[in-house]
C-alpha positions as a Python dict, from the first residue, in 0.01 Angstrom:
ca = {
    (1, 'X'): (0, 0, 0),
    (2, 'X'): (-79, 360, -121),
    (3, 'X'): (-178, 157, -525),
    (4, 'X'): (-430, 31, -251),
    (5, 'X'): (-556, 430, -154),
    (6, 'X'): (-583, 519, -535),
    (7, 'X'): (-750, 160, -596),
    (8, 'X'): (-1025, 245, -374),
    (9, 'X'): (-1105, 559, -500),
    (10, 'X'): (-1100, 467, -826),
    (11, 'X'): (-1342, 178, -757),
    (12, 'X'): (-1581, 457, -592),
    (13, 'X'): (-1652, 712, -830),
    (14, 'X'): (-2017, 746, -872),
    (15, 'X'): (-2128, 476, -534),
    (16, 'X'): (-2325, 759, -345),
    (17, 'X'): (-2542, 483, -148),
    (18, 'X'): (-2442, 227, 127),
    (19, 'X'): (-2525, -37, -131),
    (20, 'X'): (-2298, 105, -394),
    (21, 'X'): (-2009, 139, -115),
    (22, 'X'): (-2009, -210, -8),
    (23, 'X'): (-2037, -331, -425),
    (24, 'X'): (-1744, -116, -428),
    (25, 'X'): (-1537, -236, -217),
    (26, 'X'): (-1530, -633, -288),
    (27, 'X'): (-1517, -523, -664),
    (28, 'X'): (-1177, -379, -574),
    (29, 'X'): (-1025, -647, -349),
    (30, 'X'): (-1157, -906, -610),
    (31, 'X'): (-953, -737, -880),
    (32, 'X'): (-678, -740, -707),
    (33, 'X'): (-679, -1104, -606),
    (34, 'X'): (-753, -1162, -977),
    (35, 'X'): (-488, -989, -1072),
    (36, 'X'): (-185, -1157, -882),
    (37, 'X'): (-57, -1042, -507),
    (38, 'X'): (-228, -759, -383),
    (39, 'X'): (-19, -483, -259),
    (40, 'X'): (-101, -519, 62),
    (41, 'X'): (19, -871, 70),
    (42, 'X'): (405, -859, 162),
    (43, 'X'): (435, -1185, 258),
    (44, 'X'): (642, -1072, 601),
    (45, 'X'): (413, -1060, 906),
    (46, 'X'): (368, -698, 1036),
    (47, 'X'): (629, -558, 1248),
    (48, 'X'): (365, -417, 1475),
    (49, 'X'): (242, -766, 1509),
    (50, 'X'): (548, -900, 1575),
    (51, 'X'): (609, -676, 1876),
    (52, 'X'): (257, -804, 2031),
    (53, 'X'): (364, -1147, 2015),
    (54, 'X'): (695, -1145, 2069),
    (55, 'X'): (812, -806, 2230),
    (56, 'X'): (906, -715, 2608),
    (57, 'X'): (500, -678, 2666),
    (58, 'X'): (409, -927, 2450),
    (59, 'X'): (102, -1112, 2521),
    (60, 'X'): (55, -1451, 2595),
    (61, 'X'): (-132, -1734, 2345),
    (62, 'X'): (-442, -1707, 2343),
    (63, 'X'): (-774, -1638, 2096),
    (64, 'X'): (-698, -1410, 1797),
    (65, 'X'): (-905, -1265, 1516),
    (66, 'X'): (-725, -1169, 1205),
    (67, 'X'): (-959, -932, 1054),
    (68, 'X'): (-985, -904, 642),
    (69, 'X'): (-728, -1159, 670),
    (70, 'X'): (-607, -1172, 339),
    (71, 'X'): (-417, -1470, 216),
    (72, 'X'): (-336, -1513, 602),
    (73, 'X'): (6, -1445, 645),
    (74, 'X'): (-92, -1275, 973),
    (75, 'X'): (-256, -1550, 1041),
    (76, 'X'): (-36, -1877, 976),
    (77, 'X'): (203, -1644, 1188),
    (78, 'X'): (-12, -1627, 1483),
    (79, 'X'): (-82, -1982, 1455),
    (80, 'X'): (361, -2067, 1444),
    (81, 'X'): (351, -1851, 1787),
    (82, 'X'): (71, -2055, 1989),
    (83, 'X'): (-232, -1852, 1900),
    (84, 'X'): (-590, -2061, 1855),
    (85, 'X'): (-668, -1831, 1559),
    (86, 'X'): (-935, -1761, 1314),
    (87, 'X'): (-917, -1568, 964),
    (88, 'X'): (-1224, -1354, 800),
    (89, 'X'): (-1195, -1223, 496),
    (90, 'X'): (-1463, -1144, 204),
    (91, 'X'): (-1268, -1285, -92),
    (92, 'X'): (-1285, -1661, -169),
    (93, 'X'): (-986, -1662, -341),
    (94, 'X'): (-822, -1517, -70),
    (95, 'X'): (-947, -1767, 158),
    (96, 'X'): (-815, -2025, -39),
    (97, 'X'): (-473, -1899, -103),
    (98, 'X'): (-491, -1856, 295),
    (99, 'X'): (-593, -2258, 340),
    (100, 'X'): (-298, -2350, 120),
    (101, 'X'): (-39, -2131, 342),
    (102, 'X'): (-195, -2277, 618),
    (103, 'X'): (-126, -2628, 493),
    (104, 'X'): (205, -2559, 377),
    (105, 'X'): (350, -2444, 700),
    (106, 'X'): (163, -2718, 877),
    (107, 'X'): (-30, -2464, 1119),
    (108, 'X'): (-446, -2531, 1206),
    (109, 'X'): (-626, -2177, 1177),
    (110, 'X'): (-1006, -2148, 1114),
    (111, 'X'): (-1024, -1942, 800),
    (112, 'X'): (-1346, -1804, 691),
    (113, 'X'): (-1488, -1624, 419),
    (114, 'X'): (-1722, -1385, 509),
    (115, 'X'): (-1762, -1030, 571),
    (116, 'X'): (-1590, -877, 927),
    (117, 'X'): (-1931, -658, 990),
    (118, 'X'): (-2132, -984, 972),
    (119, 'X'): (-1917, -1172, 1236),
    (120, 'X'): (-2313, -1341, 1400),
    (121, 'X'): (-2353, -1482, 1066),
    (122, 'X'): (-1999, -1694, 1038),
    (123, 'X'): (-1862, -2007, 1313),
    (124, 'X'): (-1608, -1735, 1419),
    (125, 'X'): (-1641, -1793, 1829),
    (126, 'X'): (-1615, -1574, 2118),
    (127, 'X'): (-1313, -1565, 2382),
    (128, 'X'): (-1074, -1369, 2178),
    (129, 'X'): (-748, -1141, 2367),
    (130, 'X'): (-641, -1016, 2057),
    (131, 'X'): (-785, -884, 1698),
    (132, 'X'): (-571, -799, 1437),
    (133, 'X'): (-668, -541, 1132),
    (134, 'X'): (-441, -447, 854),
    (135, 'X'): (-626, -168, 650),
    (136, 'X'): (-991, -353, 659),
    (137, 'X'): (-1159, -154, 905),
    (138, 'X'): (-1066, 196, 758),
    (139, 'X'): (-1234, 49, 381),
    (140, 'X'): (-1550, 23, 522),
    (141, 'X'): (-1863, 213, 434),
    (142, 'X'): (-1945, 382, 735),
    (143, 'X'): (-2316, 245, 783),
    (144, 'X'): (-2167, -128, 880),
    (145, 'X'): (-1898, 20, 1099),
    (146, 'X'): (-2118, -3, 1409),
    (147, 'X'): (-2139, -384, 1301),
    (148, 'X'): (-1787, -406, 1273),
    (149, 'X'): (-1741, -237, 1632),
    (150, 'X'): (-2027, -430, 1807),
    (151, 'X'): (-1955, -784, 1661),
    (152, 'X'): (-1582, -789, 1788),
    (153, 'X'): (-1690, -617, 2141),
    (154, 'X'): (-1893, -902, 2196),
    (155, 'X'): (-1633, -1169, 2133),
    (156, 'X'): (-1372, -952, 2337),
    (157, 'X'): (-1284, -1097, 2660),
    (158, 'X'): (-1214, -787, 2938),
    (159, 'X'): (-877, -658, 2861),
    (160, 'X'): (-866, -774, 2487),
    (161, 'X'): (-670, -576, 2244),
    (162, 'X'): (-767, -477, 1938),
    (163, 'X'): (-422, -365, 1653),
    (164, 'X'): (-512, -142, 1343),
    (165, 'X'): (-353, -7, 1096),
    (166, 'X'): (-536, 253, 880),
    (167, 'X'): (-522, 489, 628),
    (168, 'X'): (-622, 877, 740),
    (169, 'X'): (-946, 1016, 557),
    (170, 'X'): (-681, 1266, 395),
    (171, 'X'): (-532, 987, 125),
    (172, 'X'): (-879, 948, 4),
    (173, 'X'): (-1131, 1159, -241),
    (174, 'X'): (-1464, 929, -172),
    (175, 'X'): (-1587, 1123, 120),
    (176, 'X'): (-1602, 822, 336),
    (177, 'X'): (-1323, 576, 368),
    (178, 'X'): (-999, 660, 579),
    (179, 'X'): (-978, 605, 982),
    (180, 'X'): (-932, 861, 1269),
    (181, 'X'): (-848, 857, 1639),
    (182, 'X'): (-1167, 1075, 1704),
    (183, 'X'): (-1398, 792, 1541),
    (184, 'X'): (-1256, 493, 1716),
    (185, 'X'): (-1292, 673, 2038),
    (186, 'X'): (-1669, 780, 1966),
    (187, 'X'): (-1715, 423, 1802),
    (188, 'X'): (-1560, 179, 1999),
    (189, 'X'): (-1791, 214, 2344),
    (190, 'X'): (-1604, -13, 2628),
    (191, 'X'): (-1281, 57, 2496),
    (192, 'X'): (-991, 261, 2545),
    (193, 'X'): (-759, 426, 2270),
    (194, 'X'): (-404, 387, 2460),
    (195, 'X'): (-172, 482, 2167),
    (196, 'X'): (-175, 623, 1800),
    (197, 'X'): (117, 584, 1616),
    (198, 'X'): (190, 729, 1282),
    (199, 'X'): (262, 531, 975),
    (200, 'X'): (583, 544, 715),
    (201, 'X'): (345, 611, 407),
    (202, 'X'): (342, 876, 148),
    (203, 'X'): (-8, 999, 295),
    (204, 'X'): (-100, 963, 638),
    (205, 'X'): (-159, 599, 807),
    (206, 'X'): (-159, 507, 1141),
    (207, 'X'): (-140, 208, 1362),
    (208, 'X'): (-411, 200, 1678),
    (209, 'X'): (-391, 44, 1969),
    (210, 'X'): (-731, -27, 2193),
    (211, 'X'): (-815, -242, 2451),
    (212, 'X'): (-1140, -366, 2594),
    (213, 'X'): (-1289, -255, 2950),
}
């Protein structure tokens, strides 16, 4: 995931204005689903995941939002354990690659493309106890962020909890993208940070924990 870090960056040099952030960023994931796997894409559901589905505290089925989605490994995974899930992500191709996993393991998930700051704009629902973000949120130029914050919030039912994994501001040289504790506490009004663990990458990543009021 850090070919990911130096991706980005690369893909920003010279995108100044919140226009030439958000061109940025789908030019990126584009290549890379043009390219073959991403290397985000492991195949393997998330460990982290895992543990909030099937752990000691795990939670029980319910509504789940796999956010930047990918080619929905989360996703078909939540959907094997119960969950009525739905997948966002802004790449077509991903989307389809997603459908096909889908179909192949036989599970029903809702998988949309669209972008995860526009959530009023896609059939995504409301009524959702859990939202699930590998790496999307932390990619994002930080004018739609509020979007990104306010469209989950109101789809959250009281107590929902929302699992991120993000790259620190440190592994980056744009100026903008990376994720910290601090932010998601100012950001994310009507929720509570209750744990921040660090990552196993090169540069610093961590994995956040919040849950709705």
């Amino acid at each position: 995931m850090d070919l990911e870090r130096a991706a980005w960056s690369y893909f920003s040099q010279g995108r100044d204005d919140d226009d030439g952030r958000e061109i940025a960023v789908k030019e990126m994931l584009q290549a890379y689903y043009m390219s073959g796997r991403p290397p985000w894409d492991s195949g393997v559901p998330a460990p982290e995941l895992v543990d909030t589905v099937e752990g000691p505290d795990a939670l029980p089925p319910g509504r789940a939002l796999d956010l930047g989605c990918g080619t929905g490994t989360n996703t078909v995974y939540l959907a094997r354990h119960g969950w009525d899930v739905v997948g966002v992500d802004l790449i077509g191709r991903a989307i389809e690659q997603a459908r096909t996993k889908a179909d192949a393991a036989g599970r029903q998930a809702k998988l949309l493309c669209g972008d995860v700051t526009r959530l009023d704009e896609l059939a995504v629902g409301d009524g959702f106890s859990l939202f699930f973000d590998l790496s999307c949120y932390c990619g994002i130029p930080h004018h739609r962020r509020d979007a990104y914050a306010a469209g989950i919030t109101r789809r959250a039912l009281p107590g929902a909890r929302l699992l991120m994994f993000g790259y620190g501001p440190e592994g980056f040289d744009d100026g903008w993208s990376g994720v910290t504790a601090d932010e998601l506490r100012t950001r994310f009004t009507g929720w509570d940070l209750t744990d921040v663990t660090p990552g196993t990458n090169a540069v610093p990543t961590y994995w956040f924990t919040l849950h709705r009021r």
